[in-house]
DSSP file (Angstrom, degrees, kcal/mol; ACC not computed):
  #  RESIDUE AA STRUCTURE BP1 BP2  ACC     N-H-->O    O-->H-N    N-H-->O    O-->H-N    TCO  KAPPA ALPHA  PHI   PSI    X-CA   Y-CA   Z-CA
    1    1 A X              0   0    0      0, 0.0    44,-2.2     0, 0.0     2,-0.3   0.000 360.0 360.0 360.0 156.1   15.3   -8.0   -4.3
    2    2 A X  E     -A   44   0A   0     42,-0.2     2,-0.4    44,-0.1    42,-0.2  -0.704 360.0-168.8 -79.9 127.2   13.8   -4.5   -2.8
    3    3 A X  E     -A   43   0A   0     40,-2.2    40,-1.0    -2,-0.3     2,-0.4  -0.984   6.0-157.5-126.8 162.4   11.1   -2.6   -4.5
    4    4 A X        -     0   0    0     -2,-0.4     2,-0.3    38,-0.2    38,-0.2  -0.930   8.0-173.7-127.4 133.8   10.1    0.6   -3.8
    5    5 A X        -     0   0    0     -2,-0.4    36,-3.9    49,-0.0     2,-0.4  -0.963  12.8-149.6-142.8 118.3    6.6    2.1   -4.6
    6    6 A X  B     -C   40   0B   0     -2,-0.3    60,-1.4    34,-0.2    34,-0.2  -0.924  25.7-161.8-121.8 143.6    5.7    5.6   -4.1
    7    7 A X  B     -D   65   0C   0     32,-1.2     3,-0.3    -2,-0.4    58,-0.3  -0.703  20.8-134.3-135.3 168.8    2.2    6.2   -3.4
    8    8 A X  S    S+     0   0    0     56,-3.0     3,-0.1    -2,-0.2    58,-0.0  -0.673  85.0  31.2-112.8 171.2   -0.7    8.5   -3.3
    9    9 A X  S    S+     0   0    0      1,-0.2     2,-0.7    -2,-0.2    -1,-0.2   0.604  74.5 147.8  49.2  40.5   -3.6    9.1   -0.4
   10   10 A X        +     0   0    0     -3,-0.3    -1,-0.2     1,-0.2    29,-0.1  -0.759   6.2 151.8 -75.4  92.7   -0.7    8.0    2.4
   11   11 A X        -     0   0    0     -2,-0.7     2,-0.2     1,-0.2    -1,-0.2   0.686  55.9 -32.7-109.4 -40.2   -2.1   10.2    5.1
   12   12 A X  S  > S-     0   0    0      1,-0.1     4,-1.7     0, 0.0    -1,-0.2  -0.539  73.8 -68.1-159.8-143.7   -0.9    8.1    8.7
   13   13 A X  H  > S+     0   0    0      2,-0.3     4,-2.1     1,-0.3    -1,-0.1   0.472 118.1  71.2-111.4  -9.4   -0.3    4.8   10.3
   14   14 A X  H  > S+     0   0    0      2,-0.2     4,-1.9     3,-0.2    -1,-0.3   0.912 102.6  43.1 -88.4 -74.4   -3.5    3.8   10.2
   15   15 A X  H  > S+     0   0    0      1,-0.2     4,-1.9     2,-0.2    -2,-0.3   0.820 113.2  59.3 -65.5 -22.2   -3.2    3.5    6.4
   16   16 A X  H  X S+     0   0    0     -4,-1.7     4,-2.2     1,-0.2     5,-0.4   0.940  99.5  50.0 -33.6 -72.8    0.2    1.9    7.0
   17   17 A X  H  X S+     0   0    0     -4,-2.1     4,-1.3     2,-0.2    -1,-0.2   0.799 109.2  52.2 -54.1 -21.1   -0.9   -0.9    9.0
   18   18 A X  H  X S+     0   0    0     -4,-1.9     4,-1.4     2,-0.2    -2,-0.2   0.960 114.2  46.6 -74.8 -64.5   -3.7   -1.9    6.3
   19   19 A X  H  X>S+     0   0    0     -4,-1.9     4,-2.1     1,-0.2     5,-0.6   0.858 114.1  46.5 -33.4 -70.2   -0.8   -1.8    3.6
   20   20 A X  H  X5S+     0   0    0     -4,-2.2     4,-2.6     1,-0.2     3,-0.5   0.959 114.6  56.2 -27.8 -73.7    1.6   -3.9    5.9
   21   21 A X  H  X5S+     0   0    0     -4,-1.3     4,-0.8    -5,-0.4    -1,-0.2   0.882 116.9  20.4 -28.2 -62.1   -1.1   -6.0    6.3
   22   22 A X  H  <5S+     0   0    0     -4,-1.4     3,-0.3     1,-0.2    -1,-0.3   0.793 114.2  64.5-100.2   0.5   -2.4   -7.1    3.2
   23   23 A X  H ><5S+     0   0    0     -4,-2.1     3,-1.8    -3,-0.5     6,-0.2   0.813 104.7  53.5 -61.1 -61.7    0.7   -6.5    1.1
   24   24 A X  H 3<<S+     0   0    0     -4,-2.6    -2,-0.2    -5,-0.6    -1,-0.1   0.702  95.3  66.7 -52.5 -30.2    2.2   -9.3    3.6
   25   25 A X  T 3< S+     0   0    0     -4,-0.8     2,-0.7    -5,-0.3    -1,-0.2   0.588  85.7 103.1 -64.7  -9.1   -1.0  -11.7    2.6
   26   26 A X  S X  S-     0   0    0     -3,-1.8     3,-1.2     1,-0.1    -3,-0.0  -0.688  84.0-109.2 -88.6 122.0    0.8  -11.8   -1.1
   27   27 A X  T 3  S+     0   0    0     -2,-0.7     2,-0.7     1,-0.2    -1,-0.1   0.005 101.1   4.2 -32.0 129.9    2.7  -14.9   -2.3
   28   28 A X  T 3  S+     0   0    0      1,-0.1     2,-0.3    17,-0.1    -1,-0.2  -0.088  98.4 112.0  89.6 -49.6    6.3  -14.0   -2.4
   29   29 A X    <   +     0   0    0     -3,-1.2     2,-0.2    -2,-0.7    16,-0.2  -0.584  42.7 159.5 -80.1 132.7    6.2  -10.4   -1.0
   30   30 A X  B     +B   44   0A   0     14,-1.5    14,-1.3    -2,-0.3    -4,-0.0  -0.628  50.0  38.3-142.2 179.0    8.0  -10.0    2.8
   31   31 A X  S    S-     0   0    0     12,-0.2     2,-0.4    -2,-0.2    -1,-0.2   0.667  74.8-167.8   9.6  88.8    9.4   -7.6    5.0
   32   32 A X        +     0   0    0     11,-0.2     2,-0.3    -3,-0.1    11,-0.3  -0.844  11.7 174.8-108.5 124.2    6.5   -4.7    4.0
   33   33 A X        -     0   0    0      9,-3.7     2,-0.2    -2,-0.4     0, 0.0  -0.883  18.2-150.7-113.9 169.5    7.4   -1.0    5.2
   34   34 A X        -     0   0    0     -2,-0.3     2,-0.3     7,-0.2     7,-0.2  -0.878   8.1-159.5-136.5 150.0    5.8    2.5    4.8
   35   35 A X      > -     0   0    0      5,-0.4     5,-2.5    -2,-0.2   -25,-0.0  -0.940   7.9-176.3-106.7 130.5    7.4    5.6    4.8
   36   36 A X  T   5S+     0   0    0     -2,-0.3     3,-0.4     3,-0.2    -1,-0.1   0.551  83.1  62.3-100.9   4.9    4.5    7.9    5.6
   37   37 A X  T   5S+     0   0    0      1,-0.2    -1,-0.1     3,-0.1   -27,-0.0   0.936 116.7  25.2 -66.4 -47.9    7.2   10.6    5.2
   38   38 A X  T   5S-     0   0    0      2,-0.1    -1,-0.2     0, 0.0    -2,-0.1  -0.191 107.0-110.6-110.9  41.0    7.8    9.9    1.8
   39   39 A X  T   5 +     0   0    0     -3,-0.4   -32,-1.2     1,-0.1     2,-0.7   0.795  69.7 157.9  54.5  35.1    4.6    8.2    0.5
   40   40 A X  B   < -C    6   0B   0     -5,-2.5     2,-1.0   -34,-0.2    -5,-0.4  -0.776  41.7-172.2-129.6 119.0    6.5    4.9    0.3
   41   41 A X        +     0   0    0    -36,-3.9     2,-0.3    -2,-0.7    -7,-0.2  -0.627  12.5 178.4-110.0 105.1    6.2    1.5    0.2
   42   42 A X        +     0   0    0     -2,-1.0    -9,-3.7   -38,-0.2   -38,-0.2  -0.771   9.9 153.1-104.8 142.7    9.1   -1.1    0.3
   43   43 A X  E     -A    3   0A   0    -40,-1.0   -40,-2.2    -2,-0.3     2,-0.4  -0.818  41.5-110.1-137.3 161.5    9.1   -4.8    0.3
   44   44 A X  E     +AB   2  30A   0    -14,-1.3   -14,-1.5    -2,-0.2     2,-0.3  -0.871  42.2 160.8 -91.1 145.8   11.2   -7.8   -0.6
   45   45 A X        -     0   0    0    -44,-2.2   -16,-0.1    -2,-0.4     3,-0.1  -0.972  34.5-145.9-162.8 149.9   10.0  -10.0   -3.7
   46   46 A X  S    S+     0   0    0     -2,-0.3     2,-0.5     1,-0.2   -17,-0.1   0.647  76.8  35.0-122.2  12.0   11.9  -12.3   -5.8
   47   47 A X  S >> S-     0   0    0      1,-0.2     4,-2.0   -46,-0.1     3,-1.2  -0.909  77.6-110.1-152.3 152.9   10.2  -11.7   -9.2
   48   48 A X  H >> S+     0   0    0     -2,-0.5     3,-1.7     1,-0.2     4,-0.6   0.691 111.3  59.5 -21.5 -78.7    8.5   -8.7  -11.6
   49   49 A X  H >>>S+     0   0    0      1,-0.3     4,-1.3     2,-0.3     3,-0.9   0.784 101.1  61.1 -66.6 -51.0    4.7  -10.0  -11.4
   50   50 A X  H <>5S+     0   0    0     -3,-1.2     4,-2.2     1,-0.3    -1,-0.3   0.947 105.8  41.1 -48.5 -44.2    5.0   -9.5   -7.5
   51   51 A X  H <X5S+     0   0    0     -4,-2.0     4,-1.6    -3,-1.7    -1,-0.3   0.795 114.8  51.4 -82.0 -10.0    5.7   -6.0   -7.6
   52   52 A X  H XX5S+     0   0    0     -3,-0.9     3,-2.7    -4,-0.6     4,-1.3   0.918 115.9  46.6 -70.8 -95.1    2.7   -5.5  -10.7
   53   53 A X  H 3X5S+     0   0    0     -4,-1.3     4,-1.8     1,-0.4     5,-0.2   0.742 112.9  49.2 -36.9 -43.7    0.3   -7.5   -8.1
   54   54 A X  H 3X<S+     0   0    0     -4,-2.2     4,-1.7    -5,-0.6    -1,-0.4   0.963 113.9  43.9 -63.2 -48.3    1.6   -5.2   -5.3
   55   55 A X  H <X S+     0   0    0     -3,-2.7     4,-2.6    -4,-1.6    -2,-0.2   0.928 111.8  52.8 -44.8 -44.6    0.9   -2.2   -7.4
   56   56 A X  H  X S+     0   0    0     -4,-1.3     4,-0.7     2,-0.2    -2,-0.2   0.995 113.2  44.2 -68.9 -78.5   -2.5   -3.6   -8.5
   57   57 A X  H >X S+     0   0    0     -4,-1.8     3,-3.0     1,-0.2     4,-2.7   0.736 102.0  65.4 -25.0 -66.2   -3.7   -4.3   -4.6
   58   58 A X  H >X S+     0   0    0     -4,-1.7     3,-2.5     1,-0.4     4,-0.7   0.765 104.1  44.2 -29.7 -86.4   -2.4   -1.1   -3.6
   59   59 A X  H 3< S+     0   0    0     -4,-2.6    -1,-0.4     4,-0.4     5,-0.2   0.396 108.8  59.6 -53.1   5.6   -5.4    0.7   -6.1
   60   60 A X  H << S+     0   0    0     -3,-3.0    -1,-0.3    -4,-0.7    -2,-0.2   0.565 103.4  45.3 -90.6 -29.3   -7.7   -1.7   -4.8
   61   61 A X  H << S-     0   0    0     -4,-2.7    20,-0.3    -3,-2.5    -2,-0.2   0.788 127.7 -97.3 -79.9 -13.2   -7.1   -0.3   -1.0
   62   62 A X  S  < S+     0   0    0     -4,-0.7    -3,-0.2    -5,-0.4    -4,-0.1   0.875  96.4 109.5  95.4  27.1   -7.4    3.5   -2.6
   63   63 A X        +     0   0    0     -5,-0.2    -4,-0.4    -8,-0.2    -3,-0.2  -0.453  43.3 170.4-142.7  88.1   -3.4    3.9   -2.8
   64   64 A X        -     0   0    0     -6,-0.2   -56,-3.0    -5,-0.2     3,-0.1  -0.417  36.4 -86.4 -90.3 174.9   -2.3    3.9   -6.1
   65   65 A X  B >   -D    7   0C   0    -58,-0.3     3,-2.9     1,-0.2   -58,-0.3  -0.102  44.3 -99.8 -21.1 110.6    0.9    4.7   -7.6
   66   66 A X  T 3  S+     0   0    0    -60,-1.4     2,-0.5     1,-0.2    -1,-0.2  -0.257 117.3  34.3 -45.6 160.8    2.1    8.2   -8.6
   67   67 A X  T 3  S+     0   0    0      1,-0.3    -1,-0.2    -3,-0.1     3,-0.1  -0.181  99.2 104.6  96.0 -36.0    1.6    8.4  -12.4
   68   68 A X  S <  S-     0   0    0     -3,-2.9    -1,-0.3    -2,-0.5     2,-0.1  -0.330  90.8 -94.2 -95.4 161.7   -1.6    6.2  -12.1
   69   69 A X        -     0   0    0      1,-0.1    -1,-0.1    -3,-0.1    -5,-0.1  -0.399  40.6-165.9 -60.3 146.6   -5.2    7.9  -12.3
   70   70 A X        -     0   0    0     -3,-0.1    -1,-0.1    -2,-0.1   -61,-0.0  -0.447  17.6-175.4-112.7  53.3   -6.0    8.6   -8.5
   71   71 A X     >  -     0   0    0      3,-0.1     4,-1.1     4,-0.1     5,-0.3   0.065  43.8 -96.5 -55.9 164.4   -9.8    9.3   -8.9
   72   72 A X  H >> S+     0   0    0      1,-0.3     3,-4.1     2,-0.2     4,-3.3   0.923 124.4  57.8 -51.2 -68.1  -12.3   10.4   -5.9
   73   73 A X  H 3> S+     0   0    0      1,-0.3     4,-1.9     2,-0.2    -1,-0.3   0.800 105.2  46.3 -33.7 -56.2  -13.3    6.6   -5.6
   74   74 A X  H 34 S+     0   0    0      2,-0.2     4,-0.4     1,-0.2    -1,-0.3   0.642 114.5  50.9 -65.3  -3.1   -9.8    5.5   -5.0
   75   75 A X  H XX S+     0   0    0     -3,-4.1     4,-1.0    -4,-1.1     3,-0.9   0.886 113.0  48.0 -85.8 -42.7   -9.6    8.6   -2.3
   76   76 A X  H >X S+     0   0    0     -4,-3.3     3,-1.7    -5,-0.3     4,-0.9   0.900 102.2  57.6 -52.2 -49.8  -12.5    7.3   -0.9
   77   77 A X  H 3X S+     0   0    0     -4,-1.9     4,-1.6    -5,-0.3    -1,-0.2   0.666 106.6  56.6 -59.0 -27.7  -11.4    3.7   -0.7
   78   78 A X  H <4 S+     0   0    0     -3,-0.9     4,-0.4    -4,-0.4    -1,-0.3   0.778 101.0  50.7-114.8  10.4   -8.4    5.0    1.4
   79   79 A X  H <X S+     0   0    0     -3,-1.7     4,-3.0    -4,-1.0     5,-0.4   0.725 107.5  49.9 -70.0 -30.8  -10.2    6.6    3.9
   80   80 A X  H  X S+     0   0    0     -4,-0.9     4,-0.5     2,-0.2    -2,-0.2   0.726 117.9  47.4 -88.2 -13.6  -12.3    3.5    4.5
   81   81 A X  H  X S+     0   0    0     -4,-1.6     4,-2.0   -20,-0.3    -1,-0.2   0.805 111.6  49.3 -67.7 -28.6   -8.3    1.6    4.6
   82   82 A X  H  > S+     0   0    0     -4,-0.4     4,-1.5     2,-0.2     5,-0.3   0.822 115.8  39.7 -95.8 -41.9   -6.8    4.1    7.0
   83   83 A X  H >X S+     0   0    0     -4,-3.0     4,-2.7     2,-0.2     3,-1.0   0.972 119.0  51.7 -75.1 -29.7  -10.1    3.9    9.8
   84   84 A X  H 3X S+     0   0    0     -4,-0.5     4,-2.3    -5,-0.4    -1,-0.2   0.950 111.3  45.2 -43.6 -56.6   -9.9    0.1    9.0
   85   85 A X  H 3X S+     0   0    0     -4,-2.0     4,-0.8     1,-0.2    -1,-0.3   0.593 114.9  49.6 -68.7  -6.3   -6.0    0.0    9.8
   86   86 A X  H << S+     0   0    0     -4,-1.5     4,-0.3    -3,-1.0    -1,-0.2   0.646 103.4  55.4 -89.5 -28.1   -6.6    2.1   12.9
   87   87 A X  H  < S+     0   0    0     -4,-2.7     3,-0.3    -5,-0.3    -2,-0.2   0.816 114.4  43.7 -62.8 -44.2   -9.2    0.0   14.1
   88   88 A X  H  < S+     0   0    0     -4,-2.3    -2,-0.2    -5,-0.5    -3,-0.1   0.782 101.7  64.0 -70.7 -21.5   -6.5   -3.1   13.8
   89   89 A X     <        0   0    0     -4,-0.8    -1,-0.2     1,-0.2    -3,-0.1   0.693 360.0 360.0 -98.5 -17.2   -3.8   -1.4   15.2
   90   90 A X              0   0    0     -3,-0.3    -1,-0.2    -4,-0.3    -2,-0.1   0.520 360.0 360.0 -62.6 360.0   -5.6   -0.9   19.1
């Protein structure tokens, strides 16, 4: 199945490629875009827990979920994701 996750501190491609990245390391979870137009991250998964574990990473990298608390520490966390992914992506 497709899930869809829309997320907060999504600024550029930089933070794209980290998502892609480690989103892709997760058992189960495949073919990872972002839309950085529309804060969004879609993947293929074949059961419920994947997309909870997908959520969960996400707010470790500093992009959590609309609805979920987004505190200054998770803003922080996705500046230090977005130079990471910008460094990988040269």
């Amino acid at each position: 199945m497709t899930s869809t996750l829309e997320i907060q501190n999504l600024k550029c491609g930089g933070c794209a490629h980290t998502i892609i990245n480690k989103l892709n390391s997760l058992e189960g979870i495949q073919k990872v875009s972002v839309d950085t137009e529309t804060n969004t991250v879609s993947f293929e998964n074949e059961r419920a827990d994947q997309v909870k574990a997908a959520a969960d990473l996400l707010s470790k990298l500093g992009y959590p979920v609309n609805g979920d608390v987004n505190s200054i520490g998770k803003k922080a966390k996705s500046f230090v994701s977005c130079a990471i992914g910008r460094m990988g992506k040269s």
